[in-house]
N, C-alpha and C positions, 0 to 999 in steps of 0.2 A: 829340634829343628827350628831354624829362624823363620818371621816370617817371610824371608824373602826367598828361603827355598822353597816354603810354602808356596808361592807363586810361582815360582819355575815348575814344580811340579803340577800346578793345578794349569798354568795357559802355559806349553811350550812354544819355542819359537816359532814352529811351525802353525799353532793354532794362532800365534800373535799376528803373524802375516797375513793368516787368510780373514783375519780380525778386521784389518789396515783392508784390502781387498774389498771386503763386505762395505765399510764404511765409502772410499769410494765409489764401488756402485751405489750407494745409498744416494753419494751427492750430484754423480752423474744422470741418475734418475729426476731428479729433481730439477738440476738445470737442462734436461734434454726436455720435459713434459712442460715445463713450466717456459723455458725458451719457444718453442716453437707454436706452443697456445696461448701464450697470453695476451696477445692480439693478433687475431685474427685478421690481417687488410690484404685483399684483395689485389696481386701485382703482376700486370701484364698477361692479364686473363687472356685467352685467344677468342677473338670476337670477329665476328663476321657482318660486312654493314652495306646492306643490298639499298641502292639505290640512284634517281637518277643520273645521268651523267655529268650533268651540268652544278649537281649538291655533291656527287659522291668523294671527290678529293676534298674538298673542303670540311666535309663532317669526319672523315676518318684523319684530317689533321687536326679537327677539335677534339675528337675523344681519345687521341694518340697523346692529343697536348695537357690531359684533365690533371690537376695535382695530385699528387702523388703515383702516376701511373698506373689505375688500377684495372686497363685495358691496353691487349697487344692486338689494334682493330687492324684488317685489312678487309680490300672491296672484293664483294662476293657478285656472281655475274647476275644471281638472277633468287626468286624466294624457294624454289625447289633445291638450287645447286646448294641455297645455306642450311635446307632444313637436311636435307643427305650429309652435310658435313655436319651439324648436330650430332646424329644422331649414330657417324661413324665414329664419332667421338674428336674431331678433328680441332673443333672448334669448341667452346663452351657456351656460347650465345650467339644470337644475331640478330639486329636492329633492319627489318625491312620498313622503309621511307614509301611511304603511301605516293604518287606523282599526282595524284589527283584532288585527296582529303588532306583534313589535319589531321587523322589517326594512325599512327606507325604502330607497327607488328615488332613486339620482340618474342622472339622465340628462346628460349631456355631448356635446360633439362634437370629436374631434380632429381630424377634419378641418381646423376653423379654425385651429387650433394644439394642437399635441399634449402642449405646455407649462401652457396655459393650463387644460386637460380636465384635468390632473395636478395642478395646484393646486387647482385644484377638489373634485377628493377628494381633497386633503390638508383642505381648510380644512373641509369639513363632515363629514369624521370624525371630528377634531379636537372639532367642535362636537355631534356626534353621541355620543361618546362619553359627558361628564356624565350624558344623558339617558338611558344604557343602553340606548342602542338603534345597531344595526348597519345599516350602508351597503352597497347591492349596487349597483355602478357597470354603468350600461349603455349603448353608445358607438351614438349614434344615428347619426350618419356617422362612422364610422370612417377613419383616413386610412390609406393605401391601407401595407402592410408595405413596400414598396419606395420609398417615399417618405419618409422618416428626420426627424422630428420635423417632417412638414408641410414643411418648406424646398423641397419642389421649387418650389411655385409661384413662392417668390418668387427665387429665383435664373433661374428659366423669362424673369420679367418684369427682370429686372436685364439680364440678358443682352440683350433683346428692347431695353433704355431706353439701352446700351451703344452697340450698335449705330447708334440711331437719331444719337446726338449726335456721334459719331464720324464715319458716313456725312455728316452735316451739314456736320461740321469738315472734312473732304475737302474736299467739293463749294467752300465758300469756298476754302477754301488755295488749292486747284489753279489757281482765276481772282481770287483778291481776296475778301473780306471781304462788301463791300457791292457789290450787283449794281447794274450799270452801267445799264440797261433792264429796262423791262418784261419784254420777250422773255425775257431770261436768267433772271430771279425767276420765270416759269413755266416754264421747260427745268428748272431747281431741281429745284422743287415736281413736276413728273411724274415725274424722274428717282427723289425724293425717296417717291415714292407707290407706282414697280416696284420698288424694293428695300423698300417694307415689308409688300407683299405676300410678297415673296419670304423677309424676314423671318420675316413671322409662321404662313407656312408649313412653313420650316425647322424652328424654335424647335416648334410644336404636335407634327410628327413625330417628332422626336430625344426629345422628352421622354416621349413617349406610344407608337406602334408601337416605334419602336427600341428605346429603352431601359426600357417599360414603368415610367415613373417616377410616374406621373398618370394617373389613370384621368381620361372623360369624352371629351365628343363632340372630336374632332380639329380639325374645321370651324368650333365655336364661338373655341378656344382659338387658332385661325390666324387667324379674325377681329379678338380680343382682340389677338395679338399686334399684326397689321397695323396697329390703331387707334393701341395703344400706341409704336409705332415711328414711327408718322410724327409723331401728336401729339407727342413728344419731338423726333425730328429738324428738322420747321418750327417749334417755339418757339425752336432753337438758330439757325436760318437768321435768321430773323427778329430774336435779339437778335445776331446779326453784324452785321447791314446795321442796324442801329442803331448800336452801338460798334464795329464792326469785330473786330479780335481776340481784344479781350477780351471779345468776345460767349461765345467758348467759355468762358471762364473764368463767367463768369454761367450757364451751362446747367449746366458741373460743379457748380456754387455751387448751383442748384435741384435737380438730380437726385441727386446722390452725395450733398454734403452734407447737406443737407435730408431729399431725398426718401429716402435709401435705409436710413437709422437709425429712420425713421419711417411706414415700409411697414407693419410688423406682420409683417414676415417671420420673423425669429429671435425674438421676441417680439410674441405678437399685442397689440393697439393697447390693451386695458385693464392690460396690463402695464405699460405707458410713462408715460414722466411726460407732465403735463399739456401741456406745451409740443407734444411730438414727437405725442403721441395727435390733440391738434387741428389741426396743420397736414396730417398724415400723409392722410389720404380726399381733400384737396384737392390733393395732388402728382402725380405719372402712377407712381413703383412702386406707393404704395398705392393708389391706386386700382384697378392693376393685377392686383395680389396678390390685394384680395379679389374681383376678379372672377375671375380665376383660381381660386382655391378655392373660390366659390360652382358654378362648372362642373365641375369635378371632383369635387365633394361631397356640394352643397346642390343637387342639377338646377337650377342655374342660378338660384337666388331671389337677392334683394336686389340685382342687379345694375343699376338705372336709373339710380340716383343716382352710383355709380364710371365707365360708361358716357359719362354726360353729364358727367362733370369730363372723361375723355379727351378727348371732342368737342368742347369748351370750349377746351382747350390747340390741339389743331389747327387749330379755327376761326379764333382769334387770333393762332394762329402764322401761318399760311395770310395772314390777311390784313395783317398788319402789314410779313411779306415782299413783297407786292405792293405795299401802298400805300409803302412803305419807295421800292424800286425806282423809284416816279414821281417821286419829286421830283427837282427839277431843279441839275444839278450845278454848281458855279462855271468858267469859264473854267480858270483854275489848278487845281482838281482833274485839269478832263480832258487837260491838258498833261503835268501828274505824272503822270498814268496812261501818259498813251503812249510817256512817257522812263522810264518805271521800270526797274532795273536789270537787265541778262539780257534787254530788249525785251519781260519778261511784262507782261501786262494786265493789272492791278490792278483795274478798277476793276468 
């Protein structure tokens, strides 16, 4: 035997392919993590800028006008109406103008990001400064001392999105890729549904009783998990029993690659570039993330819209598994299946 049957027999075409496959998610990774973090500028933050009448259009076209854009300021009517938008999550900052002192209030939240609250008062002391007048920074939610730049949440939800595509990837291996019956696509899907219970249980305790990393309700954050764990693991179920194997490579491809540079987690989402900022709320870690930090922080505000993207991914994962499952297989498939190598069942 040459050696070049040698090789045909040792990497078939088929292993060559998903070789080629591997290698581009390798590179995709790379320029997805590496794109959207390696600089961090802050762009058209939503800022809120309470003050007098007679300064108030004039300061919000100066910091409308700052280089590089790294504020979308508009005027807030009053310091209660900015700290409520704070803290519904509306806005990310807000600049109250003293009418009497030279001391101006900004209000921030690191909760959302501890980075983002930081450049924040870098950028309008910066701007505060010319005008002679002094910033007293005040942290509407604060993130919690044990919780280190905000990251818990979004490692809480990586971990939780980990799981689910993993569990997923089991579940096919152990029997085949694409599920042979109905029957089996809902043995899946319930198996599929007690481990992300059991997930999102796990995942809320360890982060919060145990190791005190996140403050907020336990019950919300075991809910969030569960949603997020299944919605992840039935979209991977679902693109299996479409492509089969390289179903899993398409879920790495949406969660890791994709979704997890563009969570908001190690930078939240006004810091990212344009790309990663708008696909990020439509993936399952960010959506994740800021739901996660909205219950830990914000008593739970702005949460419907991140909610119903998870519900979304499960919905269609859920049902694309099923109706995936109905159709009806060719003679020669189900021959393959029941001589496949070792007598497992593939199909």
């Amino acid at each position: 035997m040459t050696f070049a049957d040698e090789v045909k027999n040792a990497v078939t075409a088929r292993a060559a392919l998903l070789v080629v496959g591997v290698l581009a998610l390798q590179l995709l990774f790379i320029t997805s993590y590496v794109g959207a973090l390696h600089r961090p500028d802050p762009t058209d933050v939503p800022f809120g800028v309470v003050a007098p009448q007679q300064v108030s259009g004039q300061l919000v076209t100066q910091l409308d006008g700052l280089p590089g854009g790294p504020l979308d300021p508009r005027a807030v009517s009053d310091a209660a109406e900015a700290r409520r938008q704070v803290e519904n999550r509306d806005i990310d900052g807000a600049l109250i103008v003293s009418p009497t002192g030279a001391t101006d209030t900004l209000l921030v939240a690191s909760g959302g990001g501890t980075v983002l609250a930081t450049s924040l008062t870098k950028i309008v002391k910066e701007t505060e400064g010319p005008r002679e007048r002094t910033v007293r920074t005040v942290d509407v939610a604060p993130a919690s001392p044990d919780d280190f730049d905000g990251l818990s949440s979004f490692y809480l939800v990586v971990g939780w999105c980990v799981g689910g595509y993993l569990c997923a990837s089991i579940l096919a291996i152990s029997a085949g890729a694409k599920p042979a019956n109905r029957q089996r696509a809902v043995i899946r899907t319930a198996v599929m549904a007690l481990y992300s219970i059991a997930g999102g249980i796990g995942g809320a305790v360890i982060i919060g009783p145990v190791l005190g990393a996140l403050p907020g309700s336990v019950w919300a954050l075991a809910g969030l998990g569960t949603l997020t764990v299944f919605a992840v693991g039935m979209i991977t179920l679902a693109l299996q029993a479409l492509t089969g194997i390289v179903g899993i490579g398409l879920a790495v491809l949406i969660i890791v690659v994709a979704g997890n540079p563009s969570a908001g987690g190690a930078f939240p989402l006004p810091m990212l570039p344009d790309f990663w900022r708008t696909i990020g709320p439509a993936l399952p870690p960010g959506a994740g993330t800021w739901t996660a930090r909205s219950i830990a922080y914000f008593h739970g505000n702005a949460v419907t819209g991140p909610l119903l993207v998870l519900s979304a991914w499960a919905v269609v994962g859920t049902a694309l598994t099923l109706l995936l499952s109905m159709r009806r297989r060719s003679p020669d498939g189900v021959r393959q299946a029941a001589t496949a190598p070792g007598g497992s069942h593939l199909g």
